[in-house]
C-alpha positions, 0 to 999 in steps of 0.5 A: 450917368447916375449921380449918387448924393452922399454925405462925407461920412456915408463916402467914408464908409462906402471906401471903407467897404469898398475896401474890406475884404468881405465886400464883393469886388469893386468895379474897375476904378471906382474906389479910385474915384471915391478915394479922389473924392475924399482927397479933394473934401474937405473935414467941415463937410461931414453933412453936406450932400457931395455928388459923384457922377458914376457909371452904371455899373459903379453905381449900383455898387455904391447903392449896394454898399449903402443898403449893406451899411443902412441896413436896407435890402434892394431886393426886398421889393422884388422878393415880396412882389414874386411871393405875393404873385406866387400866392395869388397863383396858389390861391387861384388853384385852390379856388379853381379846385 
């Protein structure tokens, strides 16, 4: 099971998230579990690293919130390694014509 390591703020605003009407739907139980989380933390760890063990799915969840709220795109490797294979296609064409 993936362990995710946030502090208590980054908890909060993934619940906020989770949430929030705009956010995709959350899978079954997990703002359950972050909200359990935050019932049990107490306010003097706002900037110690807390650990919730998640399944897979919830997981990837939470990593998608926090790159929504970091402003960080997880697909953006993905993205910039197909255009850089799709140029290397273009270019080889245009040598080979």
């Amino acid at each position: 099971m993936p362990r995710i390591v946030l502090s208590l703020e980054e908890w909060r605003a993934v619940a906020r998230e989770l949430a929030a009407a705009h956010t995709v739907a959350a899978p079954p139980g997990l703002a359950e579990r972050v909200r359990e989380l935050l019932e049990q933390a107490h306010d003097g760890w706002a900037e110690q690293a807390i650990a919730l063990e998640l399944d897979e799915g919830s997981a990837e969840a939470v990593r998608a919130v926090q790159g929504e709220l970091m402003g960080t795109d997880p697909a953006a490797g993905q993205r910039s390694a197909s255009v850089a294979e799709a140029d290397e296609i273009i270019r080889d064409h245009q040598r080979r014509s």
